[in-house]
HTML snippet that shows the backbone in 3Dmol.js (N, CA, C, O; Angstrom):
<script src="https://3Dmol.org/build/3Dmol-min.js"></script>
<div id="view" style="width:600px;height:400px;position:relative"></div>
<script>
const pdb = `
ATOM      1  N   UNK A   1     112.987  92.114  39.188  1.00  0.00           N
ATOM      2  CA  UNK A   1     113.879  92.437  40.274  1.00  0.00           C
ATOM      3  C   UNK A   1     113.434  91.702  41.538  1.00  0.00           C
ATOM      4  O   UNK A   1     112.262  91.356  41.686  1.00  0.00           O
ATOM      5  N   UNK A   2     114.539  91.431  42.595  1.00  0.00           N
ATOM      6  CA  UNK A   2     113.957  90.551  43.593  1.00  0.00           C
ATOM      7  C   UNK A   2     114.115  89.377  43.848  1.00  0.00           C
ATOM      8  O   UNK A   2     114.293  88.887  44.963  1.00  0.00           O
ATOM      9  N   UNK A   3     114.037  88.604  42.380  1.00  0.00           N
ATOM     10  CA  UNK A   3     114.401  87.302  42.258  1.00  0.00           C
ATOM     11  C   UNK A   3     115.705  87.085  41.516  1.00  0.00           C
ATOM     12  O   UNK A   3     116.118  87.880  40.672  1.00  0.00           O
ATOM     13  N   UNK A   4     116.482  85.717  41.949  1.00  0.00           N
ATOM     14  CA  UNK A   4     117.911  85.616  42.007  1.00  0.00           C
ATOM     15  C   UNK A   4     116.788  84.114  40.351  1.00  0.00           C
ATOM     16  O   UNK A   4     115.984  83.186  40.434  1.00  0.00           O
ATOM     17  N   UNK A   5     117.377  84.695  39.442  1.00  0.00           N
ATOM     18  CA  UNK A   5     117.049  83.376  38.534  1.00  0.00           C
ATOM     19  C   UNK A   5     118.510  82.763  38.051  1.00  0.00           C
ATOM     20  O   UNK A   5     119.553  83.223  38.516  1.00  0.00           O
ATOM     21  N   UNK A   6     118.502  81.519  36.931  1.00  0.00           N
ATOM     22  CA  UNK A   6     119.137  80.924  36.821  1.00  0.00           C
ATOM     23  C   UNK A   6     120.388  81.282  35.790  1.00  0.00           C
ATOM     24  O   UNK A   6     121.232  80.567  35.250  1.00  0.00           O
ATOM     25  N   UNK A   7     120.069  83.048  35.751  1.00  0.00           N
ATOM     26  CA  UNK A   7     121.389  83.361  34.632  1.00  0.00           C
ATOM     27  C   UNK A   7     122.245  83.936  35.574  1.00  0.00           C
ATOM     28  O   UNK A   7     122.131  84.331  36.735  1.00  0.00           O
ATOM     29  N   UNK A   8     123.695  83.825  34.216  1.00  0.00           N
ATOM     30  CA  UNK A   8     124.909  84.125  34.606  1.00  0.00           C
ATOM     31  C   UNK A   8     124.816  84.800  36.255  1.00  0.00           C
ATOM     32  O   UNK A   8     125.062  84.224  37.315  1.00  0.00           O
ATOM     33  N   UNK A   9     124.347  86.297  36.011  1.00  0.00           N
ATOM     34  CA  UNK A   9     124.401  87.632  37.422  1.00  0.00           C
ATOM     35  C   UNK A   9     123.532  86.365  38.453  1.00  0.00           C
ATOM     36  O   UNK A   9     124.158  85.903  39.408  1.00  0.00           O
ATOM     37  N   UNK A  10     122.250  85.925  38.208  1.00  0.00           N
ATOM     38  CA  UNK A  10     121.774  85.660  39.315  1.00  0.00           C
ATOM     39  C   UNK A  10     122.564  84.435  39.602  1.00  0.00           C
ATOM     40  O   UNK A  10     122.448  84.474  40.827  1.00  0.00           O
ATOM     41  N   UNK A  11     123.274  83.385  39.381  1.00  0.00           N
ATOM     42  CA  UNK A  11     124.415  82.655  40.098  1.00  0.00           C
ATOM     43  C   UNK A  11     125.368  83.528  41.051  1.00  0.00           C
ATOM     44  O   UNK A  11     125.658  83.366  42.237  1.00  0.00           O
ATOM     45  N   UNK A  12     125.729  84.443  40.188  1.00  0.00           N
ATOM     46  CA  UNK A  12     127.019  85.138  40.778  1.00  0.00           C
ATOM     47  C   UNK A  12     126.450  85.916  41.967  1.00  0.00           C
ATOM     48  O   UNK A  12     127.306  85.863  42.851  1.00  0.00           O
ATOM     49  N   UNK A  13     125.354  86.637  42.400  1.00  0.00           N
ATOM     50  CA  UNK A  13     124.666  87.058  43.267  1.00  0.00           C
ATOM     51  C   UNK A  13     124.424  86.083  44.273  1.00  0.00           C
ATOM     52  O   UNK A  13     124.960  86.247  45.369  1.00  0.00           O
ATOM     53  N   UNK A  14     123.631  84.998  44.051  1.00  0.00           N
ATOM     54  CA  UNK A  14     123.683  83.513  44.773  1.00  0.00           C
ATOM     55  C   UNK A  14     124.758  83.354  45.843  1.00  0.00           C
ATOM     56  O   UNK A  14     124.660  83.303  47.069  1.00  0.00           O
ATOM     57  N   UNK A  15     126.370  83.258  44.601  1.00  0.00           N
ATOM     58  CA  UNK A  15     127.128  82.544  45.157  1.00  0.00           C
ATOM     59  C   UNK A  15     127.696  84.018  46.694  1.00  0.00           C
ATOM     60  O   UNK A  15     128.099  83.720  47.818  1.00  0.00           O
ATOM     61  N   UNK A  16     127.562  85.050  46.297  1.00  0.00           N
ATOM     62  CA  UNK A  16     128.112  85.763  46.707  1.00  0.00           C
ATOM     63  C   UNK A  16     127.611  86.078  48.316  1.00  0.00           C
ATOM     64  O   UNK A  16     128.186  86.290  49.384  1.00  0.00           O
ATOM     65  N   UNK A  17     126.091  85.973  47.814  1.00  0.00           N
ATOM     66  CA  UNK A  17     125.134  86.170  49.371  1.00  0.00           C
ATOM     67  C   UNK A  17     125.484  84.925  50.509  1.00  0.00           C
ATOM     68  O   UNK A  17     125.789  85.101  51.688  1.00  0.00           O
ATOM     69  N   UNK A  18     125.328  83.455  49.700  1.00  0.00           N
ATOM     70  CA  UNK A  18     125.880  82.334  50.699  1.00  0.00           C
ATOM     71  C   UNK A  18     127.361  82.754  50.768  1.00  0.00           C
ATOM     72  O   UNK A  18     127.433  81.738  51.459  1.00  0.00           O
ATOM     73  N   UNK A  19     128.207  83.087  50.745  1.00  0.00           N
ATOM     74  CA  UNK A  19     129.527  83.438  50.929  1.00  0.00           C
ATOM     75  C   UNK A  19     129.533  84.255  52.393  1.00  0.00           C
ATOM     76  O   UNK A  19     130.168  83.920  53.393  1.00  0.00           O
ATOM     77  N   UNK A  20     128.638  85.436  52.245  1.00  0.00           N
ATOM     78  CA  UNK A  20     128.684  86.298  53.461  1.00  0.00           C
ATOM     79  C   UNK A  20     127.731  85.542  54.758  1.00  0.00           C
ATOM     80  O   UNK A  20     127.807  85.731  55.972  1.00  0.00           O
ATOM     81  N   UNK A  21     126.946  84.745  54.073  1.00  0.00           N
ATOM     82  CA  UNK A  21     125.958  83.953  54.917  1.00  0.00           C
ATOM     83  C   UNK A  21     127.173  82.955  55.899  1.00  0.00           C
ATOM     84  O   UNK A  21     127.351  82.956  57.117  1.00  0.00           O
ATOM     85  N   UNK A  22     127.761  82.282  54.982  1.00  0.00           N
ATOM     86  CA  UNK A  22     128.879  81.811  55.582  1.00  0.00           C
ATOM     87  C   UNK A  22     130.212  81.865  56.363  1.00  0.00           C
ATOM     88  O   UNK A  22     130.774  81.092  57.139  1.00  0.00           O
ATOM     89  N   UNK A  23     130.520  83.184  55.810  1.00  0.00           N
ATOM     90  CA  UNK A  23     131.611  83.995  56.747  1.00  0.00           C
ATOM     91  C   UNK A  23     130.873  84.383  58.438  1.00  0.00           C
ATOM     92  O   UNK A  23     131.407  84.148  59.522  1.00  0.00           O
ATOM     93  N   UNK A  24     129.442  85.064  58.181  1.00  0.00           N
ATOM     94  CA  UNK A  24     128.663  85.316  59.246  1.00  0.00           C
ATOM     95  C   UNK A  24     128.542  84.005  60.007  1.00  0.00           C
ATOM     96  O   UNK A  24     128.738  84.191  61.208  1.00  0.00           O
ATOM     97  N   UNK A  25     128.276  82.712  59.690  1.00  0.00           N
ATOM     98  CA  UNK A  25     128.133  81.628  60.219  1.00  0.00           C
ATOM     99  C   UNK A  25     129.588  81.520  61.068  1.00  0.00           C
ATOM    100  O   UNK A  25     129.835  81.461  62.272  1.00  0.00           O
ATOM    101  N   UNK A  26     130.142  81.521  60.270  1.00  0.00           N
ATOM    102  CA  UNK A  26     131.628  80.748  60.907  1.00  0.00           C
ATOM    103  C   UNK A  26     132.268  82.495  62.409  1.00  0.00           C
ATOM    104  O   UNK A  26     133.035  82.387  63.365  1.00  0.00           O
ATOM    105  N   UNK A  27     131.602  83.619  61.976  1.00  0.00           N
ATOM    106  CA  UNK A  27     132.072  84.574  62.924  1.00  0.00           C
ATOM    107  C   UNK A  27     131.056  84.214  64.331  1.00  0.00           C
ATOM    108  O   UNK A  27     131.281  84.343  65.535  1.00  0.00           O
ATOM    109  N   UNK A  28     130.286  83.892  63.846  1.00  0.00           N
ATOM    110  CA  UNK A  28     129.240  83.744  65.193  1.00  0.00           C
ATOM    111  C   UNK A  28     129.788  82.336  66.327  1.00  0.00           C
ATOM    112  O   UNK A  28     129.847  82.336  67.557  1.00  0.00           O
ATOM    113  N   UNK A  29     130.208  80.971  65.110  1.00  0.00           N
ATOM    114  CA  UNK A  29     131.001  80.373  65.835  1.00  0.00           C
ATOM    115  C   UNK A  29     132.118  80.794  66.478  1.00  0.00           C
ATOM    116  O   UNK A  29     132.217  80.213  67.559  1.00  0.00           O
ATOM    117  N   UNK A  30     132.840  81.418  66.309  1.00  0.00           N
ATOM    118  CA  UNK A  30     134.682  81.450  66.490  1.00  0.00           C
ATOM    119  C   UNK A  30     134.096  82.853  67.888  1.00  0.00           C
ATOM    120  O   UNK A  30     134.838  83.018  68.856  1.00  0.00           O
ATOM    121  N   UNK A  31     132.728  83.727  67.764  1.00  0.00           N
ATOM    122  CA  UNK A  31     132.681  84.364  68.753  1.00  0.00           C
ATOM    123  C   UNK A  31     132.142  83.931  70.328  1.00  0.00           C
ATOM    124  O   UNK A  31     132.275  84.451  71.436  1.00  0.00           O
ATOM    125  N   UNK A  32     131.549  82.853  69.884  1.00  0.00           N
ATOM    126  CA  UNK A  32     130.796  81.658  71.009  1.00  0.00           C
ATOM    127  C   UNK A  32     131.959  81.053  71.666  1.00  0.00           C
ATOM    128  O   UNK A  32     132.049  81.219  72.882  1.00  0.00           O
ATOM    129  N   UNK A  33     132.910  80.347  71.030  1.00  0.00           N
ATOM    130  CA  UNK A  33     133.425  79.566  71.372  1.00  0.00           C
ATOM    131  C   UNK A  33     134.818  80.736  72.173  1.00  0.00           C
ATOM    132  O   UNK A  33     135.490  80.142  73.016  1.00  0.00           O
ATOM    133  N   UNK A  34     135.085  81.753  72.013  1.00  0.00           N
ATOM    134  CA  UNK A  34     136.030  82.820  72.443  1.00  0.00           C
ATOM    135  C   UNK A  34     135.204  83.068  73.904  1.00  0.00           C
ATOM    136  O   UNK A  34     135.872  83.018  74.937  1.00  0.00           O
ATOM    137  N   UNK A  35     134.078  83.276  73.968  1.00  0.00           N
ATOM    138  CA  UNK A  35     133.159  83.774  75.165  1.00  0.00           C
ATOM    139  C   UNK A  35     133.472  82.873  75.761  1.00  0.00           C
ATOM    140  O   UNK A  35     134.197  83.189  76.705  1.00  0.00           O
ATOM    141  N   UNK A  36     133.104  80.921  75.610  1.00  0.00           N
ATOM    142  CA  UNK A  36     133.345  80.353  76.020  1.00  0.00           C
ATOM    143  C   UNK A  36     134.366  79.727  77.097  1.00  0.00           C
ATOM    144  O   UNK A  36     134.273  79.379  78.275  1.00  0.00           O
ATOM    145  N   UNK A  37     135.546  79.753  75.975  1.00  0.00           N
ATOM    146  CA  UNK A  37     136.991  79.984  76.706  1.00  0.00           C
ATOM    147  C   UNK A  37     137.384  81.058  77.856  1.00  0.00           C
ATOM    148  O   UNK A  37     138.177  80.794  78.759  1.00  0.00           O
ATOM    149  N   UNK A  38     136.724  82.309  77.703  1.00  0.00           N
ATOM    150  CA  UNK A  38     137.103  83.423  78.828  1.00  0.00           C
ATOM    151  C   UNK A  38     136.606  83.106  79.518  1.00  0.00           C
ATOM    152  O   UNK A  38     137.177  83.257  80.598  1.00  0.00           O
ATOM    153  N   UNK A  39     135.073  82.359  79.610  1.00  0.00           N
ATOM    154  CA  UNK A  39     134.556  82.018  80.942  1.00  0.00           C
ATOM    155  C   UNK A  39     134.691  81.030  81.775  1.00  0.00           C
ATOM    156  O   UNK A  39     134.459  80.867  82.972  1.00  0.00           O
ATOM    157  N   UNK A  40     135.303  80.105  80.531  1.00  0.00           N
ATOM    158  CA  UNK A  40     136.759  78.655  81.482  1.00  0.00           C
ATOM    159  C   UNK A  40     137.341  79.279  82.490  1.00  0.00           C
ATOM    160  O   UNK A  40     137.252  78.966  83.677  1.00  0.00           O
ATOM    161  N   UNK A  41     138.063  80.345  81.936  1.00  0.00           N
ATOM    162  CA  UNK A  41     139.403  80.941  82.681  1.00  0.00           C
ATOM    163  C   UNK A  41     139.361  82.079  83.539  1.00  0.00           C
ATOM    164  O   UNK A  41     140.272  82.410  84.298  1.00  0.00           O
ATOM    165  N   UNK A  42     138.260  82.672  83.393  1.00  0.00           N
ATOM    166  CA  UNK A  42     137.465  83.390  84.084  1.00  0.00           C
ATOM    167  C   UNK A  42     136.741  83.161  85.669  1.00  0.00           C
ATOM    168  O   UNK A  42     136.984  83.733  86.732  1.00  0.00           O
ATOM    169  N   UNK A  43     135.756  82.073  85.330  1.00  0.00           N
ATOM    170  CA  UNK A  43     135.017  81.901  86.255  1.00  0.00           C
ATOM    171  C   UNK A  43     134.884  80.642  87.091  1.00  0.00           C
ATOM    172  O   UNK A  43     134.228  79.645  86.789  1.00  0.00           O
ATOM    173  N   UNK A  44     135.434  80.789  87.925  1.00  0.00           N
ATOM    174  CA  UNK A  44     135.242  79.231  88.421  1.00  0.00           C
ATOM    175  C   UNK A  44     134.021  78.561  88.451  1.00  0.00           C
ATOM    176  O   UNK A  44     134.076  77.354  88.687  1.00  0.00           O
ATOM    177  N   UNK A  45     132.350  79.344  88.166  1.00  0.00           N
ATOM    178  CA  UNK A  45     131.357  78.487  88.756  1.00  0.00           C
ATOM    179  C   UNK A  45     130.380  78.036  87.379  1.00  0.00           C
ATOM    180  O   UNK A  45     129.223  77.617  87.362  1.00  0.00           O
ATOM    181  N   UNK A  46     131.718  78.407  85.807  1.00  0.00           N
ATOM    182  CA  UNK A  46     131.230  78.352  84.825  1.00  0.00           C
ATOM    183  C   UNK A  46     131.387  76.577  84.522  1.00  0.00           C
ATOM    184  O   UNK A  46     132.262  75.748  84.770  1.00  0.00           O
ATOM    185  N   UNK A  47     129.754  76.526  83.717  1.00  0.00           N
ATOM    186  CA  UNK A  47     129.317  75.241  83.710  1.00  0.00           C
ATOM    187  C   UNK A  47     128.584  75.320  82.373  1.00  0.00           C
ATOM    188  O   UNK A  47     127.578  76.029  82.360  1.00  0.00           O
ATOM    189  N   UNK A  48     128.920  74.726  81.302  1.00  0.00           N
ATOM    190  CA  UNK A  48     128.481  74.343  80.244  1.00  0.00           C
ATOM    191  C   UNK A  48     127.235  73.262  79.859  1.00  0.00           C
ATOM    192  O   UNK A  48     127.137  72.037  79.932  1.00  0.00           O
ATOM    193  N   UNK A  49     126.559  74.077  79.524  1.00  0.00           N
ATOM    194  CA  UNK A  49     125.294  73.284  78.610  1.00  0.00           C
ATOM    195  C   UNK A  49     124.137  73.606  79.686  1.00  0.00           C
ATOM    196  O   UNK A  49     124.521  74.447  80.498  1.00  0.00           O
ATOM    197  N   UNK A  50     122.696  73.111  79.920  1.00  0.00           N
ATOM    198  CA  UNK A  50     121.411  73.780  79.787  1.00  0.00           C
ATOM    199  C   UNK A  50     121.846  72.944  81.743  1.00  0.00           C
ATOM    200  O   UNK A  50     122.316  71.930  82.260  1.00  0.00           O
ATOM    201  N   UNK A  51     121.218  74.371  82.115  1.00  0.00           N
ATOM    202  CA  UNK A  51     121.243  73.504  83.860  1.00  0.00           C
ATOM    203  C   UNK A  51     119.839  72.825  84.407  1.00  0.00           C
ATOM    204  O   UNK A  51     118.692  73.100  84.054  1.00  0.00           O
ATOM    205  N   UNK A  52     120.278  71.866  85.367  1.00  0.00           N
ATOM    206  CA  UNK A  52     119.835  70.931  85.319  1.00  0.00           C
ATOM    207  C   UNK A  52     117.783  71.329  86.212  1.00  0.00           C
ATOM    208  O   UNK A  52     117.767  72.336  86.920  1.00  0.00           O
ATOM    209  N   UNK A  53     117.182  70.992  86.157  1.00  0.00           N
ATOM    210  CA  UNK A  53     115.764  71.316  86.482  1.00  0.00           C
ATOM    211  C   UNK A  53     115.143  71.205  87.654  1.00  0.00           C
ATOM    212  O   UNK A  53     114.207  71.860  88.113  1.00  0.00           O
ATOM    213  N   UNK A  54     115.866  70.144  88.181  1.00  0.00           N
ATOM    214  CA  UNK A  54     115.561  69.859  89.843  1.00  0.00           C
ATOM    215  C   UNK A  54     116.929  69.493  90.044  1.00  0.00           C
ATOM    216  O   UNK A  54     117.934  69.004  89.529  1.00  0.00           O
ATOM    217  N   UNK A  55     116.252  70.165  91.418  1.00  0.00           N
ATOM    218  CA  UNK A  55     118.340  70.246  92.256  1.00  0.00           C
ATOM    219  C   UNK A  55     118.202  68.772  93.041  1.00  0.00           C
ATOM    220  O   UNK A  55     117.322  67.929  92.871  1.00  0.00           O
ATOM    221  N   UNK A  56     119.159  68.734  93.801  1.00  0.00           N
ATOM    222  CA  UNK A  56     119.893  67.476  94.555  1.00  0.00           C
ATOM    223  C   UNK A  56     119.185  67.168  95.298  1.00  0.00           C
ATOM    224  O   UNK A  56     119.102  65.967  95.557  1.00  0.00           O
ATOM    225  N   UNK A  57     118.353  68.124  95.977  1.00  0.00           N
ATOM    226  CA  UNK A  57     117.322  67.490  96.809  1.00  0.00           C
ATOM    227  C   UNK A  57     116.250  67.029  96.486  1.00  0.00           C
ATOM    228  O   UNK A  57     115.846  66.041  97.099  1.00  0.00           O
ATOM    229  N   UNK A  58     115.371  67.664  95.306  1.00  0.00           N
ATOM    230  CA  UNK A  58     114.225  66.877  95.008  1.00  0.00           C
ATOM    231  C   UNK A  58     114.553  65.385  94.177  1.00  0.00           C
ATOM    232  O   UNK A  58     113.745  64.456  94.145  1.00  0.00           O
ATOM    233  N   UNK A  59     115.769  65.367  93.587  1.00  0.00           N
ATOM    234  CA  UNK A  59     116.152  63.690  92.745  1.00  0.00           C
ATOM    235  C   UNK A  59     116.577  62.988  94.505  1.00  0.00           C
ATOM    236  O   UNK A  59     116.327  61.829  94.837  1.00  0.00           O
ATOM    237  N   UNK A  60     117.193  63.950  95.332  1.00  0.00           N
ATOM    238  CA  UNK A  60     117.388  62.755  96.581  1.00  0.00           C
ATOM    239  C   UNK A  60     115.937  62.211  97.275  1.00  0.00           C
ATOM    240  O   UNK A  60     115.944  61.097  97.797  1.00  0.00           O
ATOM    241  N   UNK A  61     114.770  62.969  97.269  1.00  0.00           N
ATOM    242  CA  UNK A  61     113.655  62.497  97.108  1.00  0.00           C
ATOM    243  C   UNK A  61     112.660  61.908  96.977  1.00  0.00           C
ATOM    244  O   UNK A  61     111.766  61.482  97.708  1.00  0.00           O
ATOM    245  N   UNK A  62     112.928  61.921  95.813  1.00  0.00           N
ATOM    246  CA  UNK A  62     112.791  60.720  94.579  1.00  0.00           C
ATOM    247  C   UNK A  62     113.201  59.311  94.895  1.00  0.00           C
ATOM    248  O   UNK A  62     112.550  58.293  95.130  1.00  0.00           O
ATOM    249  N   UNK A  63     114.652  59.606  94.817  1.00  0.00           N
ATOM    250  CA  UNK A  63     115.322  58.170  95.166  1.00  0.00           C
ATOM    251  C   UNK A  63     115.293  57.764  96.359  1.00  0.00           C
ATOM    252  O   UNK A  63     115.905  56.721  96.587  1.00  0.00           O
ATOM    253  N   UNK A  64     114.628  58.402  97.421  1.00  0.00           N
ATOM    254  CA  UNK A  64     114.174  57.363  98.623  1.00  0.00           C
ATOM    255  C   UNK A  64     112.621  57.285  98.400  1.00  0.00           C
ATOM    256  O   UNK A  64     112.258  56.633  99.379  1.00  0.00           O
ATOM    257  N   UNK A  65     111.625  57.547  97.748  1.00  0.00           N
ATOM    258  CA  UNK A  65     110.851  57.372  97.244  1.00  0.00           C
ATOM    259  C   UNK A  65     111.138  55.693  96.994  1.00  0.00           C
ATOM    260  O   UNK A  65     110.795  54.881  97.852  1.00  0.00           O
ATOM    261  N   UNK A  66     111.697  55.341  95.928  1.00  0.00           N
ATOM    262  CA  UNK A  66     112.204  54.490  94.994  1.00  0.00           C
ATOM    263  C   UNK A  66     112.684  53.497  95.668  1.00  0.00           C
ATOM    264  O   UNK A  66     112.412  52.329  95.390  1.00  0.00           O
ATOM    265  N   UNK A  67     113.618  53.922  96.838  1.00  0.00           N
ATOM    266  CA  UNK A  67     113.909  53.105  98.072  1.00  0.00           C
ATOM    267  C   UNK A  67     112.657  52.338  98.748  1.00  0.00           C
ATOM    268  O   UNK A  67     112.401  51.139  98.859  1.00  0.00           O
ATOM    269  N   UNK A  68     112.020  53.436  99.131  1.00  0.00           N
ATOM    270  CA  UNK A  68     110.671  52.928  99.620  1.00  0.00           C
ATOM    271  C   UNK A  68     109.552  51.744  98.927  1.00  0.00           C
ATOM    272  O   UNK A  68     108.746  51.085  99.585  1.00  0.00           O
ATOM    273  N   UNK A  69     109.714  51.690  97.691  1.00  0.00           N
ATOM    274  CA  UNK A  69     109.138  50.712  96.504  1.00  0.00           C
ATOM    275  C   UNK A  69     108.690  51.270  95.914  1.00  0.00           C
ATOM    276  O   UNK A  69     107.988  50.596  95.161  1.00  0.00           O
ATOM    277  N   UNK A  70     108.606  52.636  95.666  1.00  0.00           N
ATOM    278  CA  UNK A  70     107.519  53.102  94.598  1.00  0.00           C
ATOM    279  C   UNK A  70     107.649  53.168  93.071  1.00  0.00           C
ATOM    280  O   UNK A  70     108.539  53.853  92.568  1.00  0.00           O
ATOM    281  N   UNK A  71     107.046  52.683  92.550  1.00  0.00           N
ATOM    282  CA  UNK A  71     106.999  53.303  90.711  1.00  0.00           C
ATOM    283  C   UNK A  71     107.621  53.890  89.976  1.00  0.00           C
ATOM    284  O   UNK A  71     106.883  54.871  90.060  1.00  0.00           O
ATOM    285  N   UNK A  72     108.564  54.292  89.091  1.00  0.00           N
ATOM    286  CA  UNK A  72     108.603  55.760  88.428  1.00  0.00           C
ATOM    287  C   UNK A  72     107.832  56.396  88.225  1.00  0.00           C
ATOM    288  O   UNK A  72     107.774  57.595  88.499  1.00  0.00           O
ATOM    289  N   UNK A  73     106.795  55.524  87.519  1.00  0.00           N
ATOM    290  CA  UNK A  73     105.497  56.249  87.339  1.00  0.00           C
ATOM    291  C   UNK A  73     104.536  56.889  88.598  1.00  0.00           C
ATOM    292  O   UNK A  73     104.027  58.004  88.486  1.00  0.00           O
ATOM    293  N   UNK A  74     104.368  56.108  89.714  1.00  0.00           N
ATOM    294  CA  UNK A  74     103.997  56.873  90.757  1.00  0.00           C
ATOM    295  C   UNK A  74     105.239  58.272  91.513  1.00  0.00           C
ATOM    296  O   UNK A  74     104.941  59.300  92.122  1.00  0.00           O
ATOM    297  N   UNK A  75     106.333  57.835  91.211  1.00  0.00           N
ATOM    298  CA  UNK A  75     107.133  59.013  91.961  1.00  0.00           C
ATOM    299  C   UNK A  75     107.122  60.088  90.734  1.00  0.00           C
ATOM    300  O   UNK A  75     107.536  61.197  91.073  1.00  0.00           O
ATOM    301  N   UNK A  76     106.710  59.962  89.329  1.00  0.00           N
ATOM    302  CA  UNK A  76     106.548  61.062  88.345  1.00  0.00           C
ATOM    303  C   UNK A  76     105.269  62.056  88.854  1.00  0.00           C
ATOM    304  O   UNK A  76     105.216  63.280  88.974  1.00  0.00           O
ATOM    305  N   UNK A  77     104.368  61.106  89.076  1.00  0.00           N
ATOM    306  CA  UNK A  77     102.900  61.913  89.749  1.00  0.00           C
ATOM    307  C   UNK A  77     103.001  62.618  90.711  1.00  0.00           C
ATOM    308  O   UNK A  77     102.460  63.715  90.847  1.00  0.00           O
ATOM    309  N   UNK A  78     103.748  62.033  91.531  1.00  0.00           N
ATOM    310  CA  UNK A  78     104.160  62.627  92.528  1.00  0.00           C
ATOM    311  C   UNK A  78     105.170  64.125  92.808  1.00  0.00           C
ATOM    312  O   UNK A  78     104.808  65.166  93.356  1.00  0.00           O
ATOM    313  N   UNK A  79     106.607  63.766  92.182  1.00  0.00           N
ATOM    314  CA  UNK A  79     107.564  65.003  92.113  1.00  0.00           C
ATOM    315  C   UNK A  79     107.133  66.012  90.822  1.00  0.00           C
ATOM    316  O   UNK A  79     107.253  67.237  90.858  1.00  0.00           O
ATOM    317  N   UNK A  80     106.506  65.094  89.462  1.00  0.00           N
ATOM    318  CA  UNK A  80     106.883  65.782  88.768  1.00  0.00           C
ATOM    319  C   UNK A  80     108.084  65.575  87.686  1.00  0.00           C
ATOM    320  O   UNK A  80     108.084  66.095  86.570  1.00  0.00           O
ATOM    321  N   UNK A  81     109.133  64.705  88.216  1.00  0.00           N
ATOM    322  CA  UNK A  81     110.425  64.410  87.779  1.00  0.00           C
ATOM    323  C   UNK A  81     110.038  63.265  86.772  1.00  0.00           C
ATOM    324  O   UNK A  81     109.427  62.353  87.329  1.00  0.00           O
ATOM    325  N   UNK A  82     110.298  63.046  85.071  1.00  0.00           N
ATOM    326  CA  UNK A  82     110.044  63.061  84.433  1.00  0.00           C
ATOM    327  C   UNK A  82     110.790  60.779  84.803  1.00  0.00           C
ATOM    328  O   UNK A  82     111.601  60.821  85.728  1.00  0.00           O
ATOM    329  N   UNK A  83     110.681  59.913  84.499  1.00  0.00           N
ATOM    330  CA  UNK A  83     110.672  58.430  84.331  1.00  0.00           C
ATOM    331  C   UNK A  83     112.321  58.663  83.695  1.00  0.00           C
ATOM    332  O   UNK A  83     113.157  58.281  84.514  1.00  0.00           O
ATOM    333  N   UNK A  84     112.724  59.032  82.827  1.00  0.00           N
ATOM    334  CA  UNK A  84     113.805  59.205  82.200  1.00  0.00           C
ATOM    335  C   UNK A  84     115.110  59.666  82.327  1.00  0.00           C
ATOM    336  O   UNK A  84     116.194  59.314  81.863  1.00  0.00           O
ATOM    337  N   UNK A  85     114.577  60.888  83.367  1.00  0.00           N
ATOM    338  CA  UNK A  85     115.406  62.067  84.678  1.00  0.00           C
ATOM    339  C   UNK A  85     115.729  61.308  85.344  1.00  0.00           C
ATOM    340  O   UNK A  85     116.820  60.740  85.322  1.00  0.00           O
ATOM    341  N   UNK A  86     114.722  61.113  86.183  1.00  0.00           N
ATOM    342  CA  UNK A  86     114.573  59.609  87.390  1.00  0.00           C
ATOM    343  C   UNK A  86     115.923  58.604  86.958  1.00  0.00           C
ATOM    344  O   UNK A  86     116.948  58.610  87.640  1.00  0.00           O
ATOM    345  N   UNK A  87     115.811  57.994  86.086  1.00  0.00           N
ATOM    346  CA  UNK A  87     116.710  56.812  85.604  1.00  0.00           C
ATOM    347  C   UNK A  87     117.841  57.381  85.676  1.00  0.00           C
ATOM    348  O   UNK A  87     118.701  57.083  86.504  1.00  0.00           O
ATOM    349  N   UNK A  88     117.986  58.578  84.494  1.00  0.00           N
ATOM    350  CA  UNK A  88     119.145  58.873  84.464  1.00  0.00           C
ATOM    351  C   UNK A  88     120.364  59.226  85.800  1.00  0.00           C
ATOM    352  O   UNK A  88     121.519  58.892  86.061  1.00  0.00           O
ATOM    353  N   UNK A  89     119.305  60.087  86.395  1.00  0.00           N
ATOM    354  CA  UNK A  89     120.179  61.014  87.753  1.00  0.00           C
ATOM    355  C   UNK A  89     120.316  59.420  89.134  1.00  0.00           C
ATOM    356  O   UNK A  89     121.339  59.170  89.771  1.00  0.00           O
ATOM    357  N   UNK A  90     119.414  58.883  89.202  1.00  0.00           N
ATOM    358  CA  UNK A  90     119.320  57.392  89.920  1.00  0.00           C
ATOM    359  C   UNK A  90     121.158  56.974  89.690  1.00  0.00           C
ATOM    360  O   UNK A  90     122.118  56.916  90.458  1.00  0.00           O
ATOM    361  N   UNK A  91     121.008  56.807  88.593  1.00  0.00           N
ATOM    362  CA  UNK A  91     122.101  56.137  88.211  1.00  0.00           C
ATOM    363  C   UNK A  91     123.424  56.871  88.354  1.00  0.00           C
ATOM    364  O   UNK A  91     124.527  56.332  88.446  1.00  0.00           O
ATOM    365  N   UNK A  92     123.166  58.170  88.359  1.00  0.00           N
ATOM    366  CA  UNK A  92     124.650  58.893  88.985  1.00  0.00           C
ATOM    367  C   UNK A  92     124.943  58.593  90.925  1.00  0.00           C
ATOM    368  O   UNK A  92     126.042  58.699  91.470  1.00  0.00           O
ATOM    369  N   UNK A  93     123.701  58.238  91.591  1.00  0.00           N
ATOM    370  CA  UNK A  93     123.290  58.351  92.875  1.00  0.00           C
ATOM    371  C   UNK A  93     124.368  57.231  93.253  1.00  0.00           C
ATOM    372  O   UNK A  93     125.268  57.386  94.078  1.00  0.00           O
ATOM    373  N   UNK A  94     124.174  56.327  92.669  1.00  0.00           N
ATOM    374  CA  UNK A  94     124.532  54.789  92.927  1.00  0.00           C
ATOM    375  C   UNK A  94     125.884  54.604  92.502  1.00  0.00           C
ATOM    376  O   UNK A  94     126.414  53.497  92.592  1.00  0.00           O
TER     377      UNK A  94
END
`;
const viewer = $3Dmol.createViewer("view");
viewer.addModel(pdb, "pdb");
viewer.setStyle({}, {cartoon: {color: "spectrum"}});
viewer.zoomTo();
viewer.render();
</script>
């Protein structure tokens, strides 16, 4: 008992558990994406995906840092703000 082996019942047990595994999968989506939508229409100050780590002022910072001649690598030592961040958010600046 315990173990699902390779006869007839333990297939049919198998198939039955990934079935609910899967219904559960697909309810957890369709309930995310419902939350989602209410908070479109809901909230005006709703903003999707992971927020951002340093605000506007420490990347404005930075980028007169950068102005000034400095490094990524020295303005990383410095802020903290990661060579990659830097690049990326730089490039929205401009």
């Amino acid at each position: 008992m315990g173990v699902i082996d390779n006869t007839a019942t333990g297939k049919l047990i198998f198939t039955i558990f990934s079935a609910f595994a899967q219904f559960e999968r697909d309810m957890i989506v369709s309930r995310t994406q419902e939350g989602k939508e209410y908070s479109r229409k809901n909230n005006p100050n709703f903003k999707e995906g992971r927020p951002n780590k340093f605000t506007e002022e420490q990347i404005q910072l930075a980028y007169e840092l950068k102005q000034q001649g400095m490094t990524h690598k020295m303005i990383e030592r410095k802020t903290g703000i990661s060579v990659s961040t830097q690049k990326r958010r730089f490039n929205k600046i401009v």
